[in-house]
C-alpha positions in Angstrom: 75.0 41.0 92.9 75.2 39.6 88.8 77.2 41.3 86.8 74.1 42.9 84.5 72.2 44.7 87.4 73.1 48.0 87.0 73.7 50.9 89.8 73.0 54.0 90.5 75.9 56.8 89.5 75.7 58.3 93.1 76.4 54.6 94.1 79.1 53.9 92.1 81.2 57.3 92.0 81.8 58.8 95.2 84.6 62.0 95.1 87.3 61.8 97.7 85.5 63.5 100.5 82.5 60.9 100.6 80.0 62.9 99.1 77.9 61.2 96.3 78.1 62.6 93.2 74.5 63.3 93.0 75.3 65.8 95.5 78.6 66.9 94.5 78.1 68.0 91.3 75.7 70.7 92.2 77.6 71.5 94.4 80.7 72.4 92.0 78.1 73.9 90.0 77.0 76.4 92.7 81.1 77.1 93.6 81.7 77.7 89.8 79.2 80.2 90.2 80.7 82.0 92.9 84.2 81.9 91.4 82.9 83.0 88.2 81.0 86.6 90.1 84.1 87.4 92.2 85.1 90.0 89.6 81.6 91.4 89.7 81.5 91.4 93.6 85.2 93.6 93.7 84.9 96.8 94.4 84.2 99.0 91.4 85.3 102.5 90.6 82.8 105.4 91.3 83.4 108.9 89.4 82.1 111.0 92.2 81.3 110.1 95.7 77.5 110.4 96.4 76.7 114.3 97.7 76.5 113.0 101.5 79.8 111.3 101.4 81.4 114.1 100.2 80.3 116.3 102.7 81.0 113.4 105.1 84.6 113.6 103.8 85.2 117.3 103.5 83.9 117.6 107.2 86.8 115.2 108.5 89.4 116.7 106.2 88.5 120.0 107.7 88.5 118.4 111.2 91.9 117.1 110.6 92.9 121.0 109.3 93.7 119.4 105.6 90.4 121.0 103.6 92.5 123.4 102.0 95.8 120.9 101.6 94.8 117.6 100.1 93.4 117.1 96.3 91.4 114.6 95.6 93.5 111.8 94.0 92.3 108.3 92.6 89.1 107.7 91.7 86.3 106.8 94.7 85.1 103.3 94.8 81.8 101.3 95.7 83.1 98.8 98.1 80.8 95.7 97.2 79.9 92.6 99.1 78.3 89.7 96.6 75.7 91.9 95.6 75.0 94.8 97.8 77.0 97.9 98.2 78.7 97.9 101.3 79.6 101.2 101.7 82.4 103.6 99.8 85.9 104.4 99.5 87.2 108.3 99.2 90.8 108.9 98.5 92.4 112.1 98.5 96.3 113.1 97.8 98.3 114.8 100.6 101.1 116.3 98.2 103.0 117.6 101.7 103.8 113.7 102.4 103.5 112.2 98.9 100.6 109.4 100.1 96.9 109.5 100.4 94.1 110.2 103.0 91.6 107.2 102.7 88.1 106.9 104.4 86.0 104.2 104.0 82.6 104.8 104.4 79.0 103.1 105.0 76.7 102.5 102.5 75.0 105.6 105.2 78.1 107.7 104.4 79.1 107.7 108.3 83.2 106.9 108.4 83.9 103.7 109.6 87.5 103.7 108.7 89.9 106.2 108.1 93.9 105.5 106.9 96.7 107.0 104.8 99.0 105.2 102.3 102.1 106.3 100.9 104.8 108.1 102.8 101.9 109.7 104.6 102.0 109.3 108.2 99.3 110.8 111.0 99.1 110.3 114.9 95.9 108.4 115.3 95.7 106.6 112.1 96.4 103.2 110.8 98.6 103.5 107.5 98.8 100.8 104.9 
């Protein structure tokens, strides 16, 4: 090969992993995309729970004999996936054991998961 024939970039600069640049640098450009909608796809805080949920939610807390006991505490959240709800978060404050009552919830408002946090403690439930 002479010294004046030129070569392709992809030829001449391959990144560590062996992929030619030609390739790799859309590929970085796709990741910095990603990286740069991760705040977007968090999940976001929700005033009010949609009507169904609520009712969803009341109907467990009365289930679990709490209706009347727990407030509602810190704001309800759209749980997100990239961009898509993927259902929502209810939280509600047990003042008796100084935690909270979550539930998450499908985007269909059936309970798919229900916790508490805090010093709250209940047979049956996970705690976090």
């Amino acid at each position: 090969m002479s010294p004046h024939t030129f070569q392709p970039i992809s030829r001449v600069i391959r990144p560590a992993w062996g992929v030619p640049a030609r390739i790799a640098v859309p590929l970085a450009a796709v990741a910095a995309l990603f990286v740069a909608n991760a705040a977007w796809a968090q999940d976001a805080p929700l005033a009010t729970l949609p009507p169904k949920c609520a009712q969803t939610a009341t109907a467990k807390l009365e289930a679990m004999g709490l209706a009347n006991v727990v407030k509602s505490g810190m704001h309800s959240e759209i749980r997100s996936g990239v961009s898509i709800v993927s259902g929502y978060r209810a939280r509600y404050y047990n003042p008796n054991c100084g935690g909270y009552i979550v539930m998450n919830m499908t985007p269909n408002c059936e309970i798919e998961q229900t916790y508490t946090t805090g010093q709250c403690r209940m047979n049956g439930m996970s705690h976090w």
